[in-house]
C-alpha positions as CSV (number, residue, x, y, z in Angstrom):
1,X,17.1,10.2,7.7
2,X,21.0,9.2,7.8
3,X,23.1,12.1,6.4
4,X,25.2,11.2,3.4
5,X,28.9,11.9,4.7
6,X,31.3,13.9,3.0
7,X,34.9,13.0,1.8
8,X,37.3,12.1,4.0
9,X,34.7,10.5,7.0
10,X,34.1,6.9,7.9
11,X,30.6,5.2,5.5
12,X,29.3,2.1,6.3
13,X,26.4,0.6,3.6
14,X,24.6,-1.7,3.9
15,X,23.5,-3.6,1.2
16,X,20.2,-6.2,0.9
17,X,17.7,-7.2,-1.2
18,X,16.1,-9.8,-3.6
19,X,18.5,-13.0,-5.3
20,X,18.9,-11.7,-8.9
21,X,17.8,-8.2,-8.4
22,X,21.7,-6.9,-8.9
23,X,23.9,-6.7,-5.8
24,X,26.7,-7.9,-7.5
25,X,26.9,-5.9,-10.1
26,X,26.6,-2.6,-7.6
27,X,28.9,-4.0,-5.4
28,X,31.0,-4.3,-8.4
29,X,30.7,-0.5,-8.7
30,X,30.8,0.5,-5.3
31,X,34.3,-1.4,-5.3
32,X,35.4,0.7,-7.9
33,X,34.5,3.6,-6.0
34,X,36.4,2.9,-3.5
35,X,34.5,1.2,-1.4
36,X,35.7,-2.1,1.2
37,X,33.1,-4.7,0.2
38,X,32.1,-7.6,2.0
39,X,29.8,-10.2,0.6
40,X,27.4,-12.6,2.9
41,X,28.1,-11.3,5.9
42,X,26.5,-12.5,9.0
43,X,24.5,-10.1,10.7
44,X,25.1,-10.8,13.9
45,X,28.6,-9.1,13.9
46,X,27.2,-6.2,12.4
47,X,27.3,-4.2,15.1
48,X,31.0,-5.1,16.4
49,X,32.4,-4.6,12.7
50,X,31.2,-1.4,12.3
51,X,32.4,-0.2,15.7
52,X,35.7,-1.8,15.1
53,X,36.0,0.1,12.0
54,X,35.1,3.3,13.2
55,X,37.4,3.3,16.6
56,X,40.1,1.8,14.0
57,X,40.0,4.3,10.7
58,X,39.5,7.4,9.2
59,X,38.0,7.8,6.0
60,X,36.4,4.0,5.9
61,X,34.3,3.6,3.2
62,X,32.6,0.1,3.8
63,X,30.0,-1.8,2.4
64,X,28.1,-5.0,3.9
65,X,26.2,-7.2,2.0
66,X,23.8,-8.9,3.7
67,X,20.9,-11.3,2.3
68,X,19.1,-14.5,3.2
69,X,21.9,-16.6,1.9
70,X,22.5,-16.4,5.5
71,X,19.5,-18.7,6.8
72,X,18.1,-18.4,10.2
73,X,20.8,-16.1,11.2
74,X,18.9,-13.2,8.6
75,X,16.4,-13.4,11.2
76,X,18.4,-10.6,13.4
77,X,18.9,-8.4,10.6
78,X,16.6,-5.8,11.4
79,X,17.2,-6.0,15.7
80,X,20.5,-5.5,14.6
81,X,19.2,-2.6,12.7
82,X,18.1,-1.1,15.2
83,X,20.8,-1.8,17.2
84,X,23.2,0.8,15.5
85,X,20.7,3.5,15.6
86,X,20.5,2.8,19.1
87,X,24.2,3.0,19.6
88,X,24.7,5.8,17.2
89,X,26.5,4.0,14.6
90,X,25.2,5.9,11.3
91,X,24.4,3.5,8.5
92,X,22.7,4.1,5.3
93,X,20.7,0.6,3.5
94,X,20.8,0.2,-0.3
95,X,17.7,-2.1,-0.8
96,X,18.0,-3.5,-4.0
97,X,14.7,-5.2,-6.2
98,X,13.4,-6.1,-9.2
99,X,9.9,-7.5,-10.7
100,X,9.1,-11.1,-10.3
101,X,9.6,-11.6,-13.8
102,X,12.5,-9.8,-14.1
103,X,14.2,-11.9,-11.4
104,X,12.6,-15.3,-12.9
105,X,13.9,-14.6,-16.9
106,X,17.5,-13.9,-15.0
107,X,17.6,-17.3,-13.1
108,X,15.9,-18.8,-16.6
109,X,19.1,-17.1,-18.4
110,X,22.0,-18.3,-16.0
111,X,19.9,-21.6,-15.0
112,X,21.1,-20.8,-11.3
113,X,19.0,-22.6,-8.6
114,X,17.8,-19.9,-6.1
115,X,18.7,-19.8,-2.7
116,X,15.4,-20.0,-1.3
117,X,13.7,-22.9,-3.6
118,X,16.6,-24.9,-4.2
119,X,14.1,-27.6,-5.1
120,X,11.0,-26.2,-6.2
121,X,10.2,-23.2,-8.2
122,X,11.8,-20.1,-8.7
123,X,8.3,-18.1,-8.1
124,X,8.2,-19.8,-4.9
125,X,11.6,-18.6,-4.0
126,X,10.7,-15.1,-5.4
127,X,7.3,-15.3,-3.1
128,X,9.1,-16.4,0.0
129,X,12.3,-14.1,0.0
130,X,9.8,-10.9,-0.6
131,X,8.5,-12.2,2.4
132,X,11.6,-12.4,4.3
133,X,12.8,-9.2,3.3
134,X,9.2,-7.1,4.2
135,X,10.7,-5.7,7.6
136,X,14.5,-4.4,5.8
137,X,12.6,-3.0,3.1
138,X,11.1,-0.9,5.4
139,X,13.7,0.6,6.9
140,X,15.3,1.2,3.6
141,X,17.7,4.4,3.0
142,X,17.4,4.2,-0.9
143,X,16.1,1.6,-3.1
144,X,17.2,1.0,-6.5
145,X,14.7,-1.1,-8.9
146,X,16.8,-2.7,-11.5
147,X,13.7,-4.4,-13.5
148,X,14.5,-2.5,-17.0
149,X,18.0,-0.8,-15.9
150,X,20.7,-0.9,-17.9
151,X,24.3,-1.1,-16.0
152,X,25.6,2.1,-17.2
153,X,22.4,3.6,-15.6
154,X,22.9,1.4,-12.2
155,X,26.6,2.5,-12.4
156,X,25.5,6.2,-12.5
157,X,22.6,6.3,-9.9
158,X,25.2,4.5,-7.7
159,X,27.3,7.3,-8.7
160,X,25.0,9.2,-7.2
161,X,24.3,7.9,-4.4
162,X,28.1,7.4,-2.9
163,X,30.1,9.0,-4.7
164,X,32.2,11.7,-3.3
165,X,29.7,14.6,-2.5
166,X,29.0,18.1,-0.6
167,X,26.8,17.3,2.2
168,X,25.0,20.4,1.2
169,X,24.2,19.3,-2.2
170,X,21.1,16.8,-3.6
171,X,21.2,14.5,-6.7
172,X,18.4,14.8,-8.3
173,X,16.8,12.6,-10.8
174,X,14.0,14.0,-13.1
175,X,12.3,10.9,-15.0
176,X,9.3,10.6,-17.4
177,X,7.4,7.5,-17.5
178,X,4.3,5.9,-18.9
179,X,1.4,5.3,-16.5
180,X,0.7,1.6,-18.5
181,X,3.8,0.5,-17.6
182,X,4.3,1.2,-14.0
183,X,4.6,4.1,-11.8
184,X,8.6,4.2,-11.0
185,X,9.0,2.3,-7.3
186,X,11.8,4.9,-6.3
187,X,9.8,8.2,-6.9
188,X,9.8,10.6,-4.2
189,X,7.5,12.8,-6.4
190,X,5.0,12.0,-8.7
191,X,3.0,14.1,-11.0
192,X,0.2,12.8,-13.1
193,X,0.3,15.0,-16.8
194,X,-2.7,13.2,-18.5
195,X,-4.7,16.2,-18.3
196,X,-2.2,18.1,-20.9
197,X,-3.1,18.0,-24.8
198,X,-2.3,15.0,-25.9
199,X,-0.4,15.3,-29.4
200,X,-0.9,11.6,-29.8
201,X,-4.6,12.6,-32.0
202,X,-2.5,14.5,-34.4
203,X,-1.4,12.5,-37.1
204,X,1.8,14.2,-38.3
205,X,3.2,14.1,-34.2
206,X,1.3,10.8,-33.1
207,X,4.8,9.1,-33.3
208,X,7.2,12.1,-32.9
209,X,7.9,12.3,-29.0
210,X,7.9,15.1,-26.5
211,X,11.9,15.9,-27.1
212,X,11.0,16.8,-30.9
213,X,10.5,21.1,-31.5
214,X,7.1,20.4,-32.8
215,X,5.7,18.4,-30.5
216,X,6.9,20.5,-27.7
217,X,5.3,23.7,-29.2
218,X,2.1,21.7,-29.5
219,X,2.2,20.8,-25.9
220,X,3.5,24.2,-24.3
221,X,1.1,26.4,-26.4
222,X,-1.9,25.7,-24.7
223,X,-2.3,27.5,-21.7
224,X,-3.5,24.8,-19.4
225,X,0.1,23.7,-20.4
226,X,1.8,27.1,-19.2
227,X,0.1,27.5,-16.1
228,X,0.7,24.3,-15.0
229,X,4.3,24.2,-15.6
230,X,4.8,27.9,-13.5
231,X,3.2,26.3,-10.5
232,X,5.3,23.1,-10.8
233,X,8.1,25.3,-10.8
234,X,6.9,27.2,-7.9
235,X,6.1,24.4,-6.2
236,X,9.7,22.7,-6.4
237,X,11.8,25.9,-5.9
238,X,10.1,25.7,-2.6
239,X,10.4,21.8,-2.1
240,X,13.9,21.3,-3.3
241,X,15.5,23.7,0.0
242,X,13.2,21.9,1.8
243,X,14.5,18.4,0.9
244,X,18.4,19.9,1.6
245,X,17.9,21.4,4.8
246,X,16.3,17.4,5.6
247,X,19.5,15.9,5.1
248,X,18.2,14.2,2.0
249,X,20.5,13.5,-0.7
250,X,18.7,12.1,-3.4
251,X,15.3,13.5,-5.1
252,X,13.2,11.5,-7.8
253,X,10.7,12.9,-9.6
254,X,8.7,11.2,-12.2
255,X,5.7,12.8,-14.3
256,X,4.1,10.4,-15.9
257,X,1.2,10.4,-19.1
258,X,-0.5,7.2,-20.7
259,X,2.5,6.1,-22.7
260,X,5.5,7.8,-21.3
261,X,6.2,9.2,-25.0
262,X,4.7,12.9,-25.3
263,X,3.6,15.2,-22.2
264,X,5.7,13.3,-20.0
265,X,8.8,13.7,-21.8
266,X,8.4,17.6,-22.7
267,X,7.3,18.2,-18.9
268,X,10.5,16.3,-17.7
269,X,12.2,17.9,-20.0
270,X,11.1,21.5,-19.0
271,X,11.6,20.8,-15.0
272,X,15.2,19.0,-15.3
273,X,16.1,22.2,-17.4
274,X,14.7,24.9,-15.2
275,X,16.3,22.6,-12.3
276,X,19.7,23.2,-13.8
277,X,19.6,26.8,-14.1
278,X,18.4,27.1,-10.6
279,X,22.1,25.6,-9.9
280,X,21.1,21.9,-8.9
281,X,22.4,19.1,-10.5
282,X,19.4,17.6,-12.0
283,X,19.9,14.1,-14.0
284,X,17.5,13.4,-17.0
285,X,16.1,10.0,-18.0
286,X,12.8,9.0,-20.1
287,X,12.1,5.6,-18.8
288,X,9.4,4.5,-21.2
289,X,10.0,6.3,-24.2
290,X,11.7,3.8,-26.0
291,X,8.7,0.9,-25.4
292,X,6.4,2.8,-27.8
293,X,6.8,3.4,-31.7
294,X,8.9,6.5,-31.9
295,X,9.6,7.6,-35.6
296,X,11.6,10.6,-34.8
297,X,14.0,11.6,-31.2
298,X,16.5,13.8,-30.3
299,X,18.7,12.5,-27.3
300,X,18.0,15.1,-24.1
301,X,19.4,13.0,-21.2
302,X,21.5,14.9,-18.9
C-alpha cells in the first residue's frame, strides 16, 4: 500500500483507465487542486520523469495520464510499474471505469469515434480496451466507478483522495445500495442487511425510505435489528485503527438490502453517524435510493 503524502512532499499519480469513463473531468479537478497534469504521456519515460521531478522539487504534486491512446508503447505500462517500486519511486494509480453501457450512451451522446474501434463498434472497442487494461487494473491504488456519478460527487471523492490531508487520518465513505442494482465496485466492506425487517410489507412505509423517523423506528425496534447494529459497531471500532495503522487512506463501506431504499439506508445512516462521533470523518451517500418510488425523504448526506 503506497502512503498518501502529506502537504508540502513531492505526489506523483498516475492516472488510467477506460475511453469515456471520466479522466478528463478528474484531471480537471485534480488541476484545480493543484495538481501538474499531463495528458497522454508515454510510458516509457515514466520512470525518468518522475525521478527528474523528485531530484528537481519540493512539494510536486503531479499527475500522469496514461491510456492506450498511446498504442503499442501501453504495452510497458505495467514493467514500468514495476519499475518505480523497484527503484523506490512512490506512486499511487487512480484507475478510472465505468459499465459498458455507461461508456457506449457517452460515445452515443458526443458521437466520438473510440480510440480502439475507430472503424467498428464501440462494444468492440469497450471489449478490447478492458482487455488491454486487465494487468493496470490490477495494480490499482484506488478506483473510482463513474457509471451513475454525478461530477459534484467525482469532484468530492477526488477531494478525498488528494486533497491536502494528515497522514494519520482516513476518508471514509459510508454508502447504502440496492443488491438489484449492483454491489458498488469500490467497496472495501460489504454488509449484506436483507435479513432485517423489511418495512417494504407495510403499507403506510412501503414508499417512505430508511432516512424518514417512522421507518427507522420500524427498523431499529426489532431486536435482531439492535444486536446487529452493536456488533457492526464493534466490529469497525476495531477495523477502522486497523485500516490507519495500514497506511490506508480511504475506507468504503456499502450495506446493501434488495432495493437500496429502507434497511440499507437507516443502517448507513446509523454507522456514518456513530463513525462521526468516534472522531472520523465519515462521508454519507445512498447510491440507489433515488431509482425506486420514494414518496417521502429527508436529505442525510454528510
Amino acid at each position: 500500500m503506497v502512503e498518501k503524502s502529506g502537504a508540502g512532499s513531492n505526489r506523483l499519480v498516475i492516472v488510467t483507465g477506460l475511453s469515456g469513463s471520466g479522466k478528463t473531468s478528474a484531471c480537471r479537478y485534480l488541476e484545480d487542486m493543484g495538481y501538474f497534469v499531463v495528458d497522454n504521456f508515454p510510458p516509457l519515460f515514466i520512470s525518468r520523469f518522475a525521478e527528474m521531478c523528485r531530484d528537481g522539487s519540493q512539494g510536486r504534486k503531479l499527475v500522469l495520464v496514461v491510456d492506450t491512446r498511446s498504442g503499442a508503447l501501453f504495452n510497458d505500462f505495467v514493467k514500468v510499474l514495476r519499475e518505480l517500486k523497484e527503484k523506490g519511486i512512490p506512486y499511487e494509480l487512480l484507475f478510472m471505469q465505468a459499465t459498458d453501457e455507461a461508456i457506449i450512451r457517452r460515445y452515443k451522446e458526443t458521437r466520438r469515434i473510440h480510440p480502439m474501434a475507430p472503424f467498428s463498434r464501440i462494444s468492440e472497442g469497450v471489449k478490447r480496451e478492458r482487455e488491454w487494461l486487465a494487468p493496470a487494473l490490477e495494480l490499482a491504488t484506488y478506483t473510482i466507478d463513474t457509471s451513475e456519478m454525478r461530477q459534484t460527487a467525482l469532484k468530492e471523492k477526488l477531494v478525498r483522495l488528494f486533497g491536502e490531508a494528515d497522514s494519520e487520518t482516513i476518508s471514509i465513505n459510508v454508502l447504502s445500495f440496492g443488491y438489484k442494482f449492483g454491489i458498488p465496485l469500490d467497496a472495501d466492506l460489504v454488509f449484506d442487511v436483507r435479513f432485517l425487517p423489511n418495512p417494504f410489507y407495510i403499507d403506510e412505509l412501503k414508499y417512505k425510505s430508511g432516512t424518514v423517523p417512522e421507518v427507522a423506528e420500524f427498523i431499529g425496534s426489532h431486536p435482531v435489528t439492535r444486536e446487529f447494529l452493536k456488533r457492526l459497531d464493534d466490529l469497525l471500532s476495531f477495523l477502522v485503527p486497523q485500516y490507519i495503522a495500514e497506511g490506508k487512506s480511504q475506507l468504503v463501506i456499502a450495506l446493501g438490502c434488495t432495493g437500496g431504499m429502507h434497511r440499507s439506508v437507516f443502517v448507513a445512516h446509523h454507522v456514518a453517524e456513530d463513525l462521526r462521533l468516534a472522531g472520523y470523518p465519515a462521508a454519507l451517500e445512498h447510491r440507489d435510493l433515488q431509482k425506486n418510488k420514494v414518496q417521502e425523504h429527508i436529505e442525510t448526506n454528510g
